[in-house]
C-alpha positions in Angstrom: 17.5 53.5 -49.5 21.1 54.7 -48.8 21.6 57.9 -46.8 23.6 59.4 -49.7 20.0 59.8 -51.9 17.2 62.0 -51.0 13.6 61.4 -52.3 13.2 64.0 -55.2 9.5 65.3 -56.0 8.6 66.2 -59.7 8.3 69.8 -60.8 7.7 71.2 -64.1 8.9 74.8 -64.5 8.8 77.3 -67.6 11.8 78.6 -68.8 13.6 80.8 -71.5 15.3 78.6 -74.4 18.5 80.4 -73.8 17.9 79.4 -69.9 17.6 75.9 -71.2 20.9 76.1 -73.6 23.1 77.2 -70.2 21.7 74.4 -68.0 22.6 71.9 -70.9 26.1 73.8 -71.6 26.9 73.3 -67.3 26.0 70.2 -67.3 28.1 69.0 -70.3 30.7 71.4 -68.7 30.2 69.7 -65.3 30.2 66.5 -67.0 33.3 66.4 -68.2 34.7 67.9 -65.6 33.8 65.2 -62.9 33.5 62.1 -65.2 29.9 61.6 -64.0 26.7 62.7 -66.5 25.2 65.8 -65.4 21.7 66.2 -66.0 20.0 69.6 -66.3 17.6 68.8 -62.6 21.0 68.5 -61.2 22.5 72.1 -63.0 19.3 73.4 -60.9 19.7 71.6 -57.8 23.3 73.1 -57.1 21.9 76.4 -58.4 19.2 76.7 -55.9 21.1 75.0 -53.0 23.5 77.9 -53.8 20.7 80.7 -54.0 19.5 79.3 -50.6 23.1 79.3 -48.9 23.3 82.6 -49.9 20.2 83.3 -48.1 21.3 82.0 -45.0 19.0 79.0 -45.3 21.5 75.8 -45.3 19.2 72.9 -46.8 
C-alpha cells in the first residue's frame, strides 16, 4: 500500500437531512472544482481534519 492512502475504519453516524443535502452540495461543489469525485466521507474528512487543526491537534 502506497504512503499516499491511509487505512480508513467504517463509522456510521446520524445526521440531519439538511446536514446530508450540504455534504452532497460540497462535494459536487468540490467536484467540479478539482476534476476528481468527491464523496460525502471525504466532505467529512476535510471537515474534521479542519475542526481538529483548529484545536491545535495536527492529525
Amino acid at each position: 500500500m502506497s504512503e499516499d492512502h491511509e487505512i480508513l475504519k467504517k463509522l456510521s453516524v446520524y445526521l440531519e437531512e439538511e446536514v446530508i443535502e450540504a455534504l452532497d452540495e460540497l462535494a459536487l461543489e468540490y467536484s467540479r472544482e478539482t476534476g476528481q469525485k468527491w464523496s460525502r466521507g471525504a466532505v467529512i474528512r476535510v471537515a474534521m481534519s479542519e475542526f481538529f487543526s483548529r484545536r491545535g491537534k495536527i492529525l
